[in-house]
C-alpha positions as CSV (number, residue, x, y, z in Angstrom):
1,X,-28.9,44.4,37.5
2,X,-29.3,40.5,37.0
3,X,-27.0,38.9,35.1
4,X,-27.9,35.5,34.6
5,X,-26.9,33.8,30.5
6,X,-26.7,30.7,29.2
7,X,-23.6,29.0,28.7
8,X,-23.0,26.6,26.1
9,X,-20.2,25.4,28.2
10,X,-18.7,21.6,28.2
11,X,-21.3,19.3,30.1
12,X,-19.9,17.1,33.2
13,X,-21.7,14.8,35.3
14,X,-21.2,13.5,38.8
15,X,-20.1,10.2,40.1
16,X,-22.3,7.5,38.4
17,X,-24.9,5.7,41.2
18,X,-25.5,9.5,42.4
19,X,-27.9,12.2,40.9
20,X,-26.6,13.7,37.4
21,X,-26.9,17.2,37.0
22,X,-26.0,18.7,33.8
23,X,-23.4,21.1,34.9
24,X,-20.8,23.0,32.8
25,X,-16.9,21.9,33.3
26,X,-16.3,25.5,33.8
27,X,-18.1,28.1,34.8
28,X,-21.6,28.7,36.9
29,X,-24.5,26.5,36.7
30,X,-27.7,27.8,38.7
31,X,-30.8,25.6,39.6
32,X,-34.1,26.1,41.7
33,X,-35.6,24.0,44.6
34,X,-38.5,23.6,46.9
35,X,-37.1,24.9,49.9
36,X,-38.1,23.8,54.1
37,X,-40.9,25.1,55.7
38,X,-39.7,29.2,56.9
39,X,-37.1,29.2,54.3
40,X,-35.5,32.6,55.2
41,X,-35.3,34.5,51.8
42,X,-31.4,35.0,51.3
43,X,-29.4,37.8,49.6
44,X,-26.9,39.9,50.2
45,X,-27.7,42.8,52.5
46,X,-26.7,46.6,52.9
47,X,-26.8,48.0,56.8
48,X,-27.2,51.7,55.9
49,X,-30.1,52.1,57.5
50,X,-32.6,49.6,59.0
51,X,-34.3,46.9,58.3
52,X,-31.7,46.0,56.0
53,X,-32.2,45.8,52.4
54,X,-31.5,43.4,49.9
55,X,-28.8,44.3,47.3
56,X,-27.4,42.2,44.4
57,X,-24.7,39.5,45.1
58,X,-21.6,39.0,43.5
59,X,-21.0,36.4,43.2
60,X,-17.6,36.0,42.1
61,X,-16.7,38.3,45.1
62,X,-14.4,37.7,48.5
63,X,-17.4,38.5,50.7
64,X,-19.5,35.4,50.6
65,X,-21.9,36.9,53.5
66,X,-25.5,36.4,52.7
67,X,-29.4,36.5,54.9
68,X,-32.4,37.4,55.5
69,X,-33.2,41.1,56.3
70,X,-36.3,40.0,58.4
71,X,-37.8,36.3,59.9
72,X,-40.9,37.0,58.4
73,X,-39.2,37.3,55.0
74,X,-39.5,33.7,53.6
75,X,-39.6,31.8,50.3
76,X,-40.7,28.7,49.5
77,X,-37.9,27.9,46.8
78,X,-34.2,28.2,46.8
79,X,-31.6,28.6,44.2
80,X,-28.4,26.9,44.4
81,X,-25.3,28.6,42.3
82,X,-22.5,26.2,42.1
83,X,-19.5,27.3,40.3
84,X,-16.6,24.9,38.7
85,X,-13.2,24.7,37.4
86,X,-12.1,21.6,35.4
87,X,-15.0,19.9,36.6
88,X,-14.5,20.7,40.1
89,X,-17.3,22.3,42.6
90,X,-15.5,25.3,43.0
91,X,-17.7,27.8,44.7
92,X,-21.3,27.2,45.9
93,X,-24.5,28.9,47.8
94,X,-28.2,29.3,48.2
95,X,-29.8,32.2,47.7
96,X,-33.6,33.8,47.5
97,X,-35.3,32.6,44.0
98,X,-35.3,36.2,43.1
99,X,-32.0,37.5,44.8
100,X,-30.5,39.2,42.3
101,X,-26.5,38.1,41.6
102,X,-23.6,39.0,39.1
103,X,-21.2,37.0,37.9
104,X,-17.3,37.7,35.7
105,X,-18.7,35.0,33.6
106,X,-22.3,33.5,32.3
107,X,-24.5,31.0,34.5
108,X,-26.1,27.9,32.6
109,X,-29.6,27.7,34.3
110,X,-30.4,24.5,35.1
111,X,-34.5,25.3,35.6
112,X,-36.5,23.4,38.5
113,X,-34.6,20.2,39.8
114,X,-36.6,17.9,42.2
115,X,-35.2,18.5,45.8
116,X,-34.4,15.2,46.5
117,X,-31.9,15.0,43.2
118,X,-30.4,18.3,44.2
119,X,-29.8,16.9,48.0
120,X,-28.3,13.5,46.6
121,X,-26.2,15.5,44.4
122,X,-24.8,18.0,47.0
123,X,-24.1,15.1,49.4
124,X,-22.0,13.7,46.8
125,X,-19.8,16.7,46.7
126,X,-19.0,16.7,50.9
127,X,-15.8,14.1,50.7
128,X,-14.5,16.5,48.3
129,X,-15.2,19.9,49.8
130,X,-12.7,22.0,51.6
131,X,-13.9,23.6,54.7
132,X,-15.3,26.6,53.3
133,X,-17.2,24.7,50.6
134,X,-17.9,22.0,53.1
135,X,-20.1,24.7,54.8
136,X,-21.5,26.1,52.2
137,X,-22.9,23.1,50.7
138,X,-24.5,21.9,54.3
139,X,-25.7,25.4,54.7
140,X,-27.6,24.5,51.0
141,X,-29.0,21.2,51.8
142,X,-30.2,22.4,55.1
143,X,-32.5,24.6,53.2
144,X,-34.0,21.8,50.8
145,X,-37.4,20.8,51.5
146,X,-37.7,17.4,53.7
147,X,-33.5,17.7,54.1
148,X,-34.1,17.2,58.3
149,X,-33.2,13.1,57.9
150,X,-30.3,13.7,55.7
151,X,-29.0,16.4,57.5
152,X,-29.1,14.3,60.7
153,X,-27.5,11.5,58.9
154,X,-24.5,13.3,58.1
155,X,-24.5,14.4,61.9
156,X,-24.6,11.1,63.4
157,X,-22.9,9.1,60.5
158,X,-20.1,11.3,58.5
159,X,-16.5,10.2,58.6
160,X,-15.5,13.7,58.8
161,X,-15.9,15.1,62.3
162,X,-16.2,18.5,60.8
163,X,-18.8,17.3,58.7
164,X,-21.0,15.8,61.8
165,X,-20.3,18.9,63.8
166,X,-21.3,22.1,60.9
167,X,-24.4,19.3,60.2
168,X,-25.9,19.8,64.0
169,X,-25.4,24.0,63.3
170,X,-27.0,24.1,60.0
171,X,-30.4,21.5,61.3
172,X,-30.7,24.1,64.3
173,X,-30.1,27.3,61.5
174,X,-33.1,25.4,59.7
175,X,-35.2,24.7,62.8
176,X,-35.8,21.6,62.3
177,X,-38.3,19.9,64.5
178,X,-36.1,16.8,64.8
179,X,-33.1,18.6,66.3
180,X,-34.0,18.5,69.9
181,X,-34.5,14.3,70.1
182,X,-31.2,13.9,67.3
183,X,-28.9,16.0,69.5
184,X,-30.4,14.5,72.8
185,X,-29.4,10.7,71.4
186,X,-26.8,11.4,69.8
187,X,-25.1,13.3,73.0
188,X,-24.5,10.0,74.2
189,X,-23.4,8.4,70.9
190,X,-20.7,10.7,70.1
191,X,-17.0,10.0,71.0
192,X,-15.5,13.5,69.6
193,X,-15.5,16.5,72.3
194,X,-15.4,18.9,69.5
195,X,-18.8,17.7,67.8
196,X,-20.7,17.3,70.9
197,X,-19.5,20.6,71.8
198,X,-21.0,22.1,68.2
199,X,-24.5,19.7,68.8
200,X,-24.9,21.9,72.1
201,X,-24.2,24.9,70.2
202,X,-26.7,24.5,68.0
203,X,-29.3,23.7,70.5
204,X,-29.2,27.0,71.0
205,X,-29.1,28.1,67.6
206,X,-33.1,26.9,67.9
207,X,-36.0,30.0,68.4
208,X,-35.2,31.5,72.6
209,X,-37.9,29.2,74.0
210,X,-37.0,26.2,72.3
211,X,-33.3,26.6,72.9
212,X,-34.0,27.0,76.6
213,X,-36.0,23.9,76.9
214,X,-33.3,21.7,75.4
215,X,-30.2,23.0,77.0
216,X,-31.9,22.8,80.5
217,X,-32.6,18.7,79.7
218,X,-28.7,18.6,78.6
219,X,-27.7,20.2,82.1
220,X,-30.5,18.0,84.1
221,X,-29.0,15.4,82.3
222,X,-26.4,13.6,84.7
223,X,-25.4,10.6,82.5
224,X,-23.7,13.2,80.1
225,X,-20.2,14.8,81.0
226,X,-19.6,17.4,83.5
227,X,-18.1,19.5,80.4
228,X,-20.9,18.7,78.3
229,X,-23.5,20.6,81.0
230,X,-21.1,23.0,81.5
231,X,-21.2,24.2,77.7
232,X,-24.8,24.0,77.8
233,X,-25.1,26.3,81.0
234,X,-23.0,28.8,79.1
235,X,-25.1,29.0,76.1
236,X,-28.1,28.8,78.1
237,X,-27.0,31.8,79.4
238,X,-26.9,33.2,75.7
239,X,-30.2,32.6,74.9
240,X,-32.8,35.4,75.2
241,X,-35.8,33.9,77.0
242,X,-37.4,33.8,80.5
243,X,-37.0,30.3,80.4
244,X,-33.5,30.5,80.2
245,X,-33.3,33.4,82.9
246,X,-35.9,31.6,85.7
247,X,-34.1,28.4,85.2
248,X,-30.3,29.6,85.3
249,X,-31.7,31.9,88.5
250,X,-32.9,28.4,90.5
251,X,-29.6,27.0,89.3
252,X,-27.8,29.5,90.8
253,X,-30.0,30.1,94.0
254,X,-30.9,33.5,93.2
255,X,-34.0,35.3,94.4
């Protein structure tokens, strides 16, 4: 059963120049945003028997795995729980507006907060963020409607290699029309290995026939490193989609 009460816990706020959000010092804080285009509806899930169904999170629990049981099953808002300790972002994800979550302790609800706001906010908590929570919160703002730019930002701009790399796999979880040209320009921008090897990745992250299409420009591609096509034959070879299979088989000479 839903669990969600109000605290009437100490109020922080972040960094000043940044979106304030009324959160408690300890504690969870919950708020809702208008989510991208195809937002998949996410809660926990139980396998037993299939499609998978929806069960309540807990959210105070080691498993942090969460989706969608189905494509089709979309929202058009999200809810961001964020939990702290001595003022500290502790904890974070985004679920469905009507998952259904627990919690060891009560969840100040912060209502509807303009998507733009949240973003700001959650961008503000990156430098800070351990690499768990560092994924989490990308995996959030990937989700928040119009979040394409920002998220490509952070790909192409971040300090933190890490951060640059999980951005590319979260714009390609959100299918983001914008991922195909980004990845393409910034291919030849990028100085880290690592991070051009995740941008490649998540091209084919996209839906089969999109993914298809933009690995076989990386391989036709011969300003880009031999390793770079390399990775992207491999994944092509991941992707589920005659596309992928016709163009791999001409590669390869086979009739």
């Amino acid at each position: 059963m839903k669990r969600l009460a109000f605290a009437a816990a100490l109020l922080v706020s972040s960094a000043p120049g940044i979106a304030e959000l009324a959160v408690p010092a300890e504690g969870w804080a919950s708020w809702e945003v208008a989510a991208i285009d195809g937002a998949e509806n996410r809660c926990c899930l139980q396998w037993r028997r299939k499609p998978a169904s929806h069960i309540a999170c807990d959210l105070d629990g080691v498993n942090h795995g969460y989706g969608s049981s189905s494509h089709n099953d979309t929202v058009r808002a999200m809810r961001v729980y964020a939990r702290f300790g001595a003022g500290k972002l502790e904890s974070l994800r985004a679920l469905g507006p009507a998952c259904e979550v627990s919690s060891r302790t009560p969840i100040r609800d912060l209502g509807a907060i303009s998507h733009e706001e949240s973003a700001r906010w959650l961008s503000a908590q990156l430098p800070r963020s351990g690499e768990r929570l560092l994924d989490d919160t990308l995996s959030a703002l990937s989700v928040h409607r119009g979040s394409a730019p920002r998220m490509i930002e952070l790909a192409t701009t971040d300090a933190n290699p890490k951060v640059r790399a999980q951005a590319w796999f979260w714009l390609s979880q959100a299918g983001a029309s914008e991922t195909e040209p980004a990845v393409a320009a910034a291919l030849r921008k990028e100085a880290d290995p690592r991070v051009r090897k995740q941008a490649i990745f998540a091209l084919s992250q996209l839906p089969a026939e999109r993914a298809a299409q933009a690995l076989a420009a990386v391989v036709a591609d011969v300003s880009l490193s031999r390793e770079d096509r390399k990775h992207a034959i491999f994944w092509m070879g991941q992707v589920d989609s005659p596309i992928a299979t016709t163009y791999l088989d001409r590669l390869l000479g086979t009739k």
